[in-house]
N, C-alpha and C positions, 0 to 999 in steps of 0.2 A: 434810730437816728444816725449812728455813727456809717451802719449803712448805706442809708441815702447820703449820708454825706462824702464817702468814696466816691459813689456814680457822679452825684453833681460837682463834686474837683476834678473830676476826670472830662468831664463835659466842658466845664468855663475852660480848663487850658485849649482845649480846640476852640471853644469861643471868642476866646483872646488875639486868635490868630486873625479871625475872620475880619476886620478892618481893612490891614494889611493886604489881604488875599485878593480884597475887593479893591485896593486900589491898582494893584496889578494888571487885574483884570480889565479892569477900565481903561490903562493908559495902552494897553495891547491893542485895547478896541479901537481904541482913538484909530492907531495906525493902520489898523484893517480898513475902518469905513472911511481913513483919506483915499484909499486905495480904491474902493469900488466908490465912491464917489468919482472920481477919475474913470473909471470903467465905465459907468454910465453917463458921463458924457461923452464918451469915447462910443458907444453905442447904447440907446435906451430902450432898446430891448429888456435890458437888464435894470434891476430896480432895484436900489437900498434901502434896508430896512436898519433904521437906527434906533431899534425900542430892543433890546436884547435882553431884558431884564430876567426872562425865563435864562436864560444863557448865563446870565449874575449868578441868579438862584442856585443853578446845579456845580456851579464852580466852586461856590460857598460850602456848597455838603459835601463835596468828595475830594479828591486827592486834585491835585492842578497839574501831576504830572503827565495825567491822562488829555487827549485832545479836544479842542472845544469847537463842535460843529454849528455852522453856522450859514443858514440856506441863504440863496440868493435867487428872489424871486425871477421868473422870467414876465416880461411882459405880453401874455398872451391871456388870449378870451376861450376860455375855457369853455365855453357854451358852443363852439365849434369845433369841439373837441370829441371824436370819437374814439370808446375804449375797447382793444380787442385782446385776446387772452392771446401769451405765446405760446406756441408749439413747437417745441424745438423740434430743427431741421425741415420747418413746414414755413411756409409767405402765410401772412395774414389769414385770418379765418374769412368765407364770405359774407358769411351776416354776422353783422355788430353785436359784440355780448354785452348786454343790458349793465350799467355801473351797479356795482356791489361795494360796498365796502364792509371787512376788508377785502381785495382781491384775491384768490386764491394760491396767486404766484404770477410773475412779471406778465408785464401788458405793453403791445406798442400804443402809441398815440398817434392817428390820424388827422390829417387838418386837411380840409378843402381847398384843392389847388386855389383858390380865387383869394384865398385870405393872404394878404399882405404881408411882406418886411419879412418871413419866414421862410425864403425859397434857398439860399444855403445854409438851411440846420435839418433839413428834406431830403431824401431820396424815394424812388420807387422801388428800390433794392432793399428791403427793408429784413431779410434772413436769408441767410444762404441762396445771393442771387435771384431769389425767386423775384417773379414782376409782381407788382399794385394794381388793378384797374380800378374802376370805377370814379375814375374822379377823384379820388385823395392820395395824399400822399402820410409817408411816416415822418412825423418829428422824430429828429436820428439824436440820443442821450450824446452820444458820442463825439458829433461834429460840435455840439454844442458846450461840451468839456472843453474841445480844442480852441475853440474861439475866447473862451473866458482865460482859457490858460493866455492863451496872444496876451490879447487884453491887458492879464495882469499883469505881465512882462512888460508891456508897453508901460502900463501906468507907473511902476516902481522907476523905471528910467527916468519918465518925465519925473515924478516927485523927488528924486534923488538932486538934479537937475536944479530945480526950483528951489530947493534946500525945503520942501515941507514934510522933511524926513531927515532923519541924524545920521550919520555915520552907525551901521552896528543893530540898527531899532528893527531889522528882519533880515530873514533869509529864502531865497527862492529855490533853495538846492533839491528840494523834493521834490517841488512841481516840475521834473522830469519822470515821476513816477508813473506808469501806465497803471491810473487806477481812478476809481469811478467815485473818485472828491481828489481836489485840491491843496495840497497842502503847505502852510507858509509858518513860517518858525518865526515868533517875535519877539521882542524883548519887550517885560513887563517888569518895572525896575529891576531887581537883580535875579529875576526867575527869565524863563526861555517860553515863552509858549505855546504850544502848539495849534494852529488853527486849522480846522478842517473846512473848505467853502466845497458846496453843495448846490450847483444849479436845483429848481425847483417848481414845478408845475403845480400853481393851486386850484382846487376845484372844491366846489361846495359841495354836500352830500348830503342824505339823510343820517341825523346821530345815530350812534352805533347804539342798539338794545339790548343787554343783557341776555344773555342765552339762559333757557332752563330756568332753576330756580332761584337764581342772583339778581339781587338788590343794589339799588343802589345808597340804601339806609345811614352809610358812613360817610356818605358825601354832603358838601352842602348844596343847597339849592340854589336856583339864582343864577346869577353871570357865572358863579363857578363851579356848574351841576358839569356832571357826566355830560348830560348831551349838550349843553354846549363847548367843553372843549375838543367833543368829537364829531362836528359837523363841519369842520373843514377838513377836507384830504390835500396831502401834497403826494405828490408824484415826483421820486427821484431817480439817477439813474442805477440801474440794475445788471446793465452789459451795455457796450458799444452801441449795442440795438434795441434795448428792451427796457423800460420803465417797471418801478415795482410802489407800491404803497408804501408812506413813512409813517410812522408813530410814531417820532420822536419828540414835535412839537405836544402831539394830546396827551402824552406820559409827563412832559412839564407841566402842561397847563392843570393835571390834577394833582400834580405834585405840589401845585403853589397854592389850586384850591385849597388842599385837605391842611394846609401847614395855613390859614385864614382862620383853620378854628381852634377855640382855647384848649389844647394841650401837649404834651411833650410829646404829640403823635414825630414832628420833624428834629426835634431832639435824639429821639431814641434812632431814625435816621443817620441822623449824622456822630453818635457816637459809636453805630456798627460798624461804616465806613470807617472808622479813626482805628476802630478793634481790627479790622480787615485788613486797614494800611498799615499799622504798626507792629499785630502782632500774626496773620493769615497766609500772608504774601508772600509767594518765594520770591528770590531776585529773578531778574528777567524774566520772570511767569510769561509766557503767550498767549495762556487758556487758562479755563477756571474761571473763577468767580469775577465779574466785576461789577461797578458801581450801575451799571445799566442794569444790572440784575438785583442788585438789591432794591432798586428804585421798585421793579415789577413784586420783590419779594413784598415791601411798603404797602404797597398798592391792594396786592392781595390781604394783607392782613385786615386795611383797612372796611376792607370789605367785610372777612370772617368775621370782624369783632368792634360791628356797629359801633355798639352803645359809647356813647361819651364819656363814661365811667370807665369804660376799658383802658382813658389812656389818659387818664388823670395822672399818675405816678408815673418816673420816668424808667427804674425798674421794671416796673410790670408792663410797660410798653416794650422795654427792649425786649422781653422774655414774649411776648404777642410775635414779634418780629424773628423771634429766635425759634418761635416753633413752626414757622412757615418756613423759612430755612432750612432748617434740620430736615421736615418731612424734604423736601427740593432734593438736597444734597443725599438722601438715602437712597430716596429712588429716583435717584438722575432725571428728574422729570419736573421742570418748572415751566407752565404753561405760559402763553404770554396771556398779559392784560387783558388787551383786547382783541387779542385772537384764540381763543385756547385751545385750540386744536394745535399750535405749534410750541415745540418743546423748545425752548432758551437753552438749555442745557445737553441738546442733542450734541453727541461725539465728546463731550470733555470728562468721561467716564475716568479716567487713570486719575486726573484734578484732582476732581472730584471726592476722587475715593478716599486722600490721604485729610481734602480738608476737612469732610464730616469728622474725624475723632477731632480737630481742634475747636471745630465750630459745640461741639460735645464737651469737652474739656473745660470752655469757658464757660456753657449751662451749667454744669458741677460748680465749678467753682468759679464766679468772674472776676474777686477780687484779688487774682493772682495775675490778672491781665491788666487791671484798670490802674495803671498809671505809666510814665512816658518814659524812656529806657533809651541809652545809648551804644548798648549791647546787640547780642542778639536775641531773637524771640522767646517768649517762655517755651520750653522742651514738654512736649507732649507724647515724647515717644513708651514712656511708660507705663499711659492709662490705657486702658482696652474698652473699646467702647462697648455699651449697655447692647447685648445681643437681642434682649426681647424688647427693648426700646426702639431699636432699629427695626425689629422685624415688623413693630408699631408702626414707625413712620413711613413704612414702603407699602401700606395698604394702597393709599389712592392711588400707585400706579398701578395695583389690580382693579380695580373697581373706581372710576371717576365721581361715581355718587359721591362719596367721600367730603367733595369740594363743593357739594349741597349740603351740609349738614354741620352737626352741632360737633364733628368730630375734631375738629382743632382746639373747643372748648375742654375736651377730654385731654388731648394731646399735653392743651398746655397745664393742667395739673400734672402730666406725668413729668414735663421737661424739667418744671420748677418743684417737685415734691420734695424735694430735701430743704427748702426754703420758707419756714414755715410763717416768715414773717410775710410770706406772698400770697396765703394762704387766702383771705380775705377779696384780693385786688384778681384773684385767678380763676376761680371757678366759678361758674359757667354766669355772666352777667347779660345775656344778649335778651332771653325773653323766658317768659313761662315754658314755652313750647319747644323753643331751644334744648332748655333743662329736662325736659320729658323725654325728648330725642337722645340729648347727651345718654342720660342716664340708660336708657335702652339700649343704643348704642355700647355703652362699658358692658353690659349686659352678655350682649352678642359679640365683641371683642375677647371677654374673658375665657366663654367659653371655646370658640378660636384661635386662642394662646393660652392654652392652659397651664403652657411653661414659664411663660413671662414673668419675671419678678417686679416689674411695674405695676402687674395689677394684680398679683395673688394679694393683697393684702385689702382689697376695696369692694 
């Protein structure tokens, strides 16, 4: 009891905040959508969307000092939309590649000369001077950044103007940035915030289907199933020239599902961000871990460890969450969502490497982390991390099976075995079948590692 009762005081003081955070956030918004309010009648090409709630949500679980993206649809009919793969240093493909999602890497988007209101966001030049024939041209990412940028410029005039804005309540000194979003600095009572706007092509698609042997067992059904927060794609810019697929919306939208169902699954969330922000982070980090990555580490967990039992306790959720981390951080290899063929974690290797012993340090021991300090971070330079634990968690990036199997129910007896109060809440709850696998599995590990001190004892 005295246990959980560390985790849960550690959690209400981030909880505490969260009121506060969320009015912040709100009064920021206000002054963003007076702005494209202004933009879109300045031209309605461009459309506002004033339902941001997924944009609430993620602001509420992680740090505010990171930026808050925020698409702006464009007004186009996507059903005259043709998708072609890019080539670099090649014009357009000749025949149309059939919609995939997700797409394999950037795409232009073609519109039929005849379609309307769209002829300066168009060119025939569409990559390295090469021409278009056929009758279509490219929606160009690029001219249509420039025009939103005007735009916004124009509208903060007029609302400055109009006084439907204070002295102080933003700043436009970045959107000189040549770069492929927006960015406007606002003030949200006595915090700054950073807003990132994102033109955005929407198109409907087939939901995406689990590859191989993935369930979607840990989801709910219903408005907030898998395939419905992945049958809409947005298309944003990728290069000057080039469109690429976004997840950012469908990674919320099951973000909000899975925190719909009873239990500490979005607790344990958002007290790893709090572990992350308060005790992980170096100052001015560039690379390495962040809150977009623990969202996908969430995600995956979800998946690994169906059952509703797994995340009853808020403990044994974090430690759910902490052994899909760990494996990530070992072998520098954390797939995405819903892509997984692509690694999140590609190039942040040296990050990486120093934050596995802390993200290690606090499985040993969390309640040398779990409370709020005006110092600096607990020192971990000390502890040597668990070499046959490690050598554990770098399997899946020999062998992907791995990420089919009962093998994180294994993992997370190893991460929490000195925890015997977790004993119960850990091993292996997902199915009959599961536990036959697990257990074969420890089988075929042990003989594998015969040096491992994790599992010479099991």
């Amino acid at each position: 009891m005295a246990s959980a009762s560390r985790w849960h005081s550690y959690l209400s003081a981030s909880l505490s905040r969260e009121g506060p955070r969320l009015q912040r956030f709100q009064q920021a918004e206000d002054v963003v959508l007076t702005l494209l309010e202004r933009v879109r009648r300045s031209d309605p090409r461009f459309l506002v969307d004033y339902c941001h709630d997924l944009e609430a949500l993620e602001f509420a679980l992680r740090d505010d000092d990171d930026a808050i993206t925020l698409e702006v649809p464009l007004r186009v009919d996507s059903n005259t939309l043709q998708v072609r793969l890019c080539r670099p240093g090649e014009g357009p493909a000749e025949n149309a590649v059939p919609w995939h999602c997700p797409l394999p890497g950037t795409c232009y988007l073609e519109v039929p000369c005849q379609v309307p209101g769209l002829k300066d966001w168009t060119s025939t030049a569409a990559w390295g001077g090469m021409e278009q024939t056929g009758g279509t041209v490219c929606l160009v990412p690029g001219k249509v950044l420039q025009h939103l940028k005007e735009l916004l410029v124009s509208a903060i005039v007029h609302c400055q103007r109009h006084f439907l804005l204070q002295p102080g309540d933003l700043s436009a000194e970045e959107l000189k940035e040549d770069a492929m979003e927006l960015t406007l600095l606002v003030r949200g009572g006595w915090k700054t915030l950073r807003f990132n706007l994102v033109p955005v092509v929407r198109r409907q698609q087939e939901p995406i289907e689990l590859c191989g042997q993935r369930s979607t067992r840990g989801f709910p059904q219903g408005p907030g199933s898998l395939r419905k927060a992945t049958q809409e794609a947005h298309l944003v810019p990728a290069s000057p020239y080039c469109w690429r697929s976004s997840t950012h919306l469908p990674i919320l939208k099951l973000l909000r599902a899975v925190g719909t169902l009873k239990s500490a699954r979005l607790d344990s969330l958002r007290l790893l961000e709090q572990v992350h922000r308060e005790e992980w982070r170096q100052e001015a980090q560039q690379a390495g871990l962040t809150f977009d990555h623990l969202k996908v580490v969430f995600l995956w967990s979800t998946e690994l460890f169906p059952s509703p039992e797994d995340w009853q306790d808020l403990e044994g959720s974090v430690y759910r969450l902490l052994v899909v981390l760990l494996c990530c951080l070992a072998s520098a290899r954390l797939p995405h969502f819903l892509r997984p063929e692509e690694n999140l974690l590609h190039g942040d290797a040296p990050q990486l490497s120093s934050l596995y012993g802390k993200v290690e340090s606090f499985a040993r021991d969390p309640h040398r982390f779990l409370h709020f300090h005006f110092g600096p971070p607990v020192r971990t330079d000390g502890l040597h991390a668990n070499p046959g634990l490690r050598a554990l968690l770098q399997l899946p990036a020999k062998n992907e099976t791995y990420w089919d199997t009962a093998y994180f129910d294994l993992l997370l007896s190893q991460v929490a075995g000195g925890h015997q109060g977790l004993v119960w809440l850990l091993w292996p709850t997902r199915s009959g079948a599961s536990k036959l696998c697990g257990w074969a599995l420890l089988g075929v590990l042990s003989l594998a590692s015969p040096g491992c001190p994790a599992l010479g004892h099991r």
